[in-house]
C-alpha positions in Angstrom: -18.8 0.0 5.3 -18.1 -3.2 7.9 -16.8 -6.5 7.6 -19.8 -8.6 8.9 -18.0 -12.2 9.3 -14.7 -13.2 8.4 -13.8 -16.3 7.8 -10.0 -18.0 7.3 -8.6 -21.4 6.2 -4.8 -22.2 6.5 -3.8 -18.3 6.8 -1.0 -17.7 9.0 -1.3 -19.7 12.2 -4.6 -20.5 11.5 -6.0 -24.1 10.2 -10.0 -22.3 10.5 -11.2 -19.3 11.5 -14.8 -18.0 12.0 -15.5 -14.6 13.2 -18.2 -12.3 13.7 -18.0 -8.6 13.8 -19.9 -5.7 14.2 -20.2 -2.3 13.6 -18.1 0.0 16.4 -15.0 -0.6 17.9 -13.8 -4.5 17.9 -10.5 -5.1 20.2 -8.5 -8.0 19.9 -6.8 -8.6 23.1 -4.3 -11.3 23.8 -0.2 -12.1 24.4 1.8 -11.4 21.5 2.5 -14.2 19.0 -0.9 -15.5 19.6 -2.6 -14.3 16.0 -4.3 -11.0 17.2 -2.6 -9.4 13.5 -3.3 -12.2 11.5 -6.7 -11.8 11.6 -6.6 -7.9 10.9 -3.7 -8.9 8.1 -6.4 -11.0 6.5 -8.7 -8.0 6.6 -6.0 -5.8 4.8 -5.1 -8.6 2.2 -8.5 -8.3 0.6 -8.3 -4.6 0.3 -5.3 -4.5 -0.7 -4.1 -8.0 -2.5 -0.9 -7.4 -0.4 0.2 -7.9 3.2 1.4 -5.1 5.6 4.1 -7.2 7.3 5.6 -9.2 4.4 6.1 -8.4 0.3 5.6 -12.3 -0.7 2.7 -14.4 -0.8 4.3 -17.6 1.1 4.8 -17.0 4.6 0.4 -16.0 4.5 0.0 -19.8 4.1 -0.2 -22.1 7.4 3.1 -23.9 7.8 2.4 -27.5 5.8 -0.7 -26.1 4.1 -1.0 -25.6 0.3 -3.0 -22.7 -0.1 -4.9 -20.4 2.3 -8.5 -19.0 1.9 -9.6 -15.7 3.2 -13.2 -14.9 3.1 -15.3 -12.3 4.2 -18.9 -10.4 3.4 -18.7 -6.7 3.3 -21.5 -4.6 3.9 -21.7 -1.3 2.3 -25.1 0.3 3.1 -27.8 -1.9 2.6 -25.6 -4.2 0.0 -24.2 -7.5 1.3 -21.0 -9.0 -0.9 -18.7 -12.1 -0.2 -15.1 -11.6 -1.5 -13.1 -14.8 -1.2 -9.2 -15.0 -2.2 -7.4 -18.2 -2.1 -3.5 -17.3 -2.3 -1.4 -19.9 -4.1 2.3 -19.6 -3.3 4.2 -20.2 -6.9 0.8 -20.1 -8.8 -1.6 -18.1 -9.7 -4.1 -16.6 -6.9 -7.6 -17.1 -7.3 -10.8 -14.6 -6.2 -14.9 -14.9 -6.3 -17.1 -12.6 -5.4 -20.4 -14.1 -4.3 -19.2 -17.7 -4.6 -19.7 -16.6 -8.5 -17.1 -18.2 -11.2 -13.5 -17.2 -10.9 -12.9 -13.4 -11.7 -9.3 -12.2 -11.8 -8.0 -10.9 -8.4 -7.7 -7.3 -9.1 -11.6 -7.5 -9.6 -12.3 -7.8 -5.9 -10.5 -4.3 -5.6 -12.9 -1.7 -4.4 -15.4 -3.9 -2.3 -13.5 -3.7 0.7 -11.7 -0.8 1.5 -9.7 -0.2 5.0 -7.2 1.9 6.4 -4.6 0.6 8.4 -3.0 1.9 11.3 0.4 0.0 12.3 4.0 -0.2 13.7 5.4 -0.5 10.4 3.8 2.6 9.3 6.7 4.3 10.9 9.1 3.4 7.7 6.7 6.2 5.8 9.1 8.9 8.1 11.8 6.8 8.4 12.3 4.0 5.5 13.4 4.0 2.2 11.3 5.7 -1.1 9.8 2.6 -2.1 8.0 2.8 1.7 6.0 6.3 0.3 5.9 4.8 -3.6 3.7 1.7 -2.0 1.5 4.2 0.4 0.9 6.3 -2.6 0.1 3.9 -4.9 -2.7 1.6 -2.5 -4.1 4.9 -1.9 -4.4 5.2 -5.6 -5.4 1.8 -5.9 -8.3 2.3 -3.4 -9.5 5.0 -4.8 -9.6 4.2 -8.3 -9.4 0.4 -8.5 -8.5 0.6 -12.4 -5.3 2.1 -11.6 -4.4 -1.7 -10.1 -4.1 -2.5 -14.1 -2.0 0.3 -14.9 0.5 0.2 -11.7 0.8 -4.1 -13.6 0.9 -2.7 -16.8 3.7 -0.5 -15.9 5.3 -2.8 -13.8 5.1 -5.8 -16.8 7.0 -2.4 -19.4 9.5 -2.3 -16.6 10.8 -5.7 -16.4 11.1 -5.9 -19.6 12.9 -2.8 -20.6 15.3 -3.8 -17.7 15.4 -7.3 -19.3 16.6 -5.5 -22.7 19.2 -3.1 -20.7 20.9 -5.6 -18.9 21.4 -7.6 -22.3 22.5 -4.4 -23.8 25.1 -3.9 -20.6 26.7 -7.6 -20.9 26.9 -7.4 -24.8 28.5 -3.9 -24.0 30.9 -5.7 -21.9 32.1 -8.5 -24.3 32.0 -6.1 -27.3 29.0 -7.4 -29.2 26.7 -5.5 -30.3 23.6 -7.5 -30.8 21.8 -8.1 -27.6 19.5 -10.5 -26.0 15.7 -8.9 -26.4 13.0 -9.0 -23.5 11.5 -12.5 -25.2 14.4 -13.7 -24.6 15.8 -14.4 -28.7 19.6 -14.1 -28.9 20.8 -11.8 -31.4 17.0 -10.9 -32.8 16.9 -7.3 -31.0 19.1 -4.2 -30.8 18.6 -1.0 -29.1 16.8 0.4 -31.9 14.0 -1.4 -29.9 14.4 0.5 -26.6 12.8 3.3 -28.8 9.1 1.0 -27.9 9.8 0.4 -24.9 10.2 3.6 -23.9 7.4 5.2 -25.3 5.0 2.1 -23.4 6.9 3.2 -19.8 6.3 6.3 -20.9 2.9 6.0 -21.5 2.2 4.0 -18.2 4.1 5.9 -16.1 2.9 9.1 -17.0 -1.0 8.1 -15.8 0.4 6.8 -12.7 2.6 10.0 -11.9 -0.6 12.0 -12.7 -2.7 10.1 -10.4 0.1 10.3 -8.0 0.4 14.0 -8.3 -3.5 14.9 -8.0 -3.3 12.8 -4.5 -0.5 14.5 -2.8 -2.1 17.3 -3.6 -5.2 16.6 -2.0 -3.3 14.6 0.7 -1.4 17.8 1.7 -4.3 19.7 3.4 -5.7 16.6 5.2 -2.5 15.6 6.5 -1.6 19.2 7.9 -4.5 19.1 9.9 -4.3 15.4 11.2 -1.0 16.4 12.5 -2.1 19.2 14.7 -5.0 17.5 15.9 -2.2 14.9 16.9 0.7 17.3 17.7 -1.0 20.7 18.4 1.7 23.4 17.4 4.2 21.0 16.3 3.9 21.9 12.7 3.4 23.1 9.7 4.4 19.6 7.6 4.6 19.4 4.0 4.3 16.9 1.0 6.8 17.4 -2.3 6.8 14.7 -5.0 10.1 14.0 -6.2 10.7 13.2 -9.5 13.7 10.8 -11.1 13.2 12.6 -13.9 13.8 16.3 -12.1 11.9 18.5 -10.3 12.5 21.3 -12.9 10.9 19.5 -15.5 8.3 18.0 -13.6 7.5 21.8 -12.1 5.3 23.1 -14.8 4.0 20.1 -16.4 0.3 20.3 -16.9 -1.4 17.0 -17.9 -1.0 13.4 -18.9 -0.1 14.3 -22.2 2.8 16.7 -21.4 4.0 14.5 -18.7 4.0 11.6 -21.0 6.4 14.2 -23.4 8.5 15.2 -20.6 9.1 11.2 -19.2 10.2 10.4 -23.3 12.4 13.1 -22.9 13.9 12.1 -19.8 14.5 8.7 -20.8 15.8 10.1 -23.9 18.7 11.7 -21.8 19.8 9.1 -19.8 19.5 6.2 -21.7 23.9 5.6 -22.3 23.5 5.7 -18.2 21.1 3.0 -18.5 22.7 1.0 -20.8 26.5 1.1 -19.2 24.5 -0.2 -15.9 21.7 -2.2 -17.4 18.7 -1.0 -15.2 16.1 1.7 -15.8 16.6 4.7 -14.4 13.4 6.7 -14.7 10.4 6.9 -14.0 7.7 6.4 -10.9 9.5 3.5 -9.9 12.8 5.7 -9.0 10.2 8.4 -7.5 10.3 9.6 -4.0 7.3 11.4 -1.4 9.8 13.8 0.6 8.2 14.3 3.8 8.8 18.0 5.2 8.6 19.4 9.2 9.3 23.0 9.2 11.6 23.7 6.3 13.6 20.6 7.2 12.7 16.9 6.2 11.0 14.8 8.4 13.7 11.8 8.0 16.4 12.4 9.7 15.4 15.2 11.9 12.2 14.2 13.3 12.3 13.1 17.0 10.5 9.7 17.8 7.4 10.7 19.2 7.1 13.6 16.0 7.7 10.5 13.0 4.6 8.7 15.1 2.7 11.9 14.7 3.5 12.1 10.8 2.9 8.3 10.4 -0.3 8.0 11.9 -0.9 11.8 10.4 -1.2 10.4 6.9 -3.3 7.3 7.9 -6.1 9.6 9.0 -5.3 11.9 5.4 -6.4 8.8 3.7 -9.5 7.9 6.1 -10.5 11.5 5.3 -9.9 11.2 1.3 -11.5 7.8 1.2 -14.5 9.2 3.2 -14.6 12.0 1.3 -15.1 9.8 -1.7 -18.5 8.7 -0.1 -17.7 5.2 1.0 -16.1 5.6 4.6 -13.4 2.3 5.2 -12.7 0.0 7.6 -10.1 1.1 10.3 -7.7 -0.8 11.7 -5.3 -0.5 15.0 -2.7 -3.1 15.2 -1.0 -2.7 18.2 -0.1 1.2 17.5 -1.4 2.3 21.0 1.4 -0.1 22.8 4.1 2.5 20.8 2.0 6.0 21.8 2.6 7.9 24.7 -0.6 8.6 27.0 -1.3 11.9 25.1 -0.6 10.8 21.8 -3.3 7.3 22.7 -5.8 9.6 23.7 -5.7 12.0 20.6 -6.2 9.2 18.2 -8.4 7.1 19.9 -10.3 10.4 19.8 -10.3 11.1 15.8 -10.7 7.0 15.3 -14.2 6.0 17.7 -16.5 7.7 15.4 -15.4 5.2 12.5 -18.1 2.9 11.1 -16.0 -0.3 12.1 -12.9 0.4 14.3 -10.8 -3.3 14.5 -7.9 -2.8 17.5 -5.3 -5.0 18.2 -3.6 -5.3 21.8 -1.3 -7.1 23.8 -3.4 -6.1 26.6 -6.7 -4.0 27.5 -4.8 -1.4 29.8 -3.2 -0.2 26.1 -6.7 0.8 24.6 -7.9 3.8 25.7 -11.5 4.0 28.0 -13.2 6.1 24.7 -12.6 2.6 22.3 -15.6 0.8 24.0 -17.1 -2.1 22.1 -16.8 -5.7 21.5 -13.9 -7.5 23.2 -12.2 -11.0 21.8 -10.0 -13.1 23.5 -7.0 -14.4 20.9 -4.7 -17.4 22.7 -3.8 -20.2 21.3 -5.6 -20.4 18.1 -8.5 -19.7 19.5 -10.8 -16.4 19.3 -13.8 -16.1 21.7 -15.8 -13.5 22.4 -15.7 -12.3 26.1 
């Protein structure tokens, strides 16, 4: 799979943007601030209908602009396809797929797939849960694109159970015991009807904690030997799910169907928790990837140069699973060989050059290793010109 032209309007610094890529290695060369990860953000947006750098939809469109268009046509084999998404700030966004009529943004899932290598991967080692929960579930997502309705689904139960809880904690607080329900209808709902909710979170969440499981699982080997190939003898790592709803019940489960029973049960216990501080408190939301080196966990005890190692050691986990899965994605390098050490470039550029399409971002040409040869553009100024 490659990205044969991509083409921007109003994204990020750019008013228009028209560029033409090949298969191989493409670097992107130029001072920083200039747009060298815009256009490789672009590339990641219609894989992933999010952004690496930000979590909201705004700062994506030019400064003054309305909306922004992103555009490009995929090849996969001997299949050309255009995906276009226009992002609209406040409203809804809006997606085609061969200049076709309008299809609904989670449809363009799936025709481009890419892996991205960057320096905010390091806050999979070092950041907070919700860090792994978002790796986990794009993975998913890019897998299986279906799964993008169930991670909304589940994310739509949420909201409103929490909608319902929080009611239930303020009329708690003034004594009352009718409470304001997830429409919104004062006094029309009591917590009789958390009883629904949490069978629909239960329901959800249980296919996306089984999807989650069956990939860390598979992850587990990959990564392993990614981080040798990176880190030779700096091992052995390991991958353990943690579960808001305990580790000893989620220990034997076996299937959809008994997770689903054991995620009831869960909520079941501690819903007078939830309701004294009006937020849900399981389920894959609260979950958590622990990240082990040797028997002790990677955050925390991990030296620099090893939490690189383990970052970019589950990027190429996913390249592997996604190739396995007979489609190989696009990889992209934005600016991560600027935060390597010499050894550390040289083993990754190693394991990255046989990709279909490698895309490389750098500040300057010194940072990419001799091995990434290919196409070279020139990114200053709004401008990006082929040298």
């Amino acid at each position: 799979m490659h990205v044969a032209h991509l083409s921007l309007a109003d994204f990020r610094s750019y008013a228009r943007a028209e560029v033409s890529l090949d298969p191989g290695v493409t670097v992107f060369v130029g001072p920083n601030g200039q747009g060298k990860t815009n256009l490789v953000e672009a590339i990641g947006y219609l894989a992933t209908l999010g952004s690496h750098r930000v979590a909201a939809d705004a700062p994506l469109v030019r400064l003054g602009a309305e909306r922004a268009v992103v555009r490009a046509q995929v090849v996969q084999d001997d299949r050309q396809q255009l995906v276009e998404m226009e992002i609209n700030p406040g409203r809804a966004n809006r997606a085609r797929i061969n200049r076709s009529s309008q299809v609904r943004p989670r449809d363009v899932l799936g025709i481009l797939r890419s892996v991205l290598f960057a320096p905010e991967d390091l806050a999979l080692v070092k950041g907070d849960p919700g860090e792994r929960r978002r790796f986990l579930d794009e993975l998913i997502t890019a897998r299986a694109p279906r799964l993008a309705g169930v991670r909304g689904d589940y994310e739509r139960v949420l909201k409103q159970r929490n909608t319902l809880l929080k009611s239930a904690a303020l009329a708690r607080r003034h004594g009352s015991r009718a409470v304001t329900g997830p429409g919104g209808r004062s006094g029309g709902a009591d917590l009789s009807t958390l009883d629904v909710w949490d069978q629909h979170l239960a329901g959800t969440g249980a296919e996306l904690l089984a999807h989650r499981l069956d990939l860390v699982a598979a992850l587990q080997p990959l990564t392993d030997k990614a981080y040798e190939q990176l880190a030779p003898g700096g091992g052995p790592i390991g991958l353990e799910y943690r579960s808001s709803m305990g580790d000893d019940r989620l220990a034997d489960a076996v299937g959809r169907e008994d997770l689903y029973t054991r995620l009831l049960e869960a909520l079941g216990e501690a819903r007078r928790q939830e309701i004294e501080r009006g937020v849900t408190l399981v389920g894959p939301h609260r979950d958590d990837l622990l990240l082990k080196l040797g028997p002790a966990p990677a955050k925390g005890y991990a030296s620099h140069g090893e939490s690189w190692s383990y970052a970019l050691a589950l990027r190429l986990a996913s390249y592997e699973l996604l190739c396995a899965d007979g489609r190989e994605p696009v990889l992209v390098l934005d600016d991560v060989f600027a935060e390597l050490d010499t050894r550390r470039r040289e083993r990754l550029a190693e394991l990255v050059a046989p990709g279909e399409q490698v895309l490389v971002t750098a500040a300057v040409d010194d940072d990419v290793p001799d091995l990434l040869t290919g196409a070279r553009y020139a990114v200053e100024n709004g401008a990006v010109t082929r040298l």
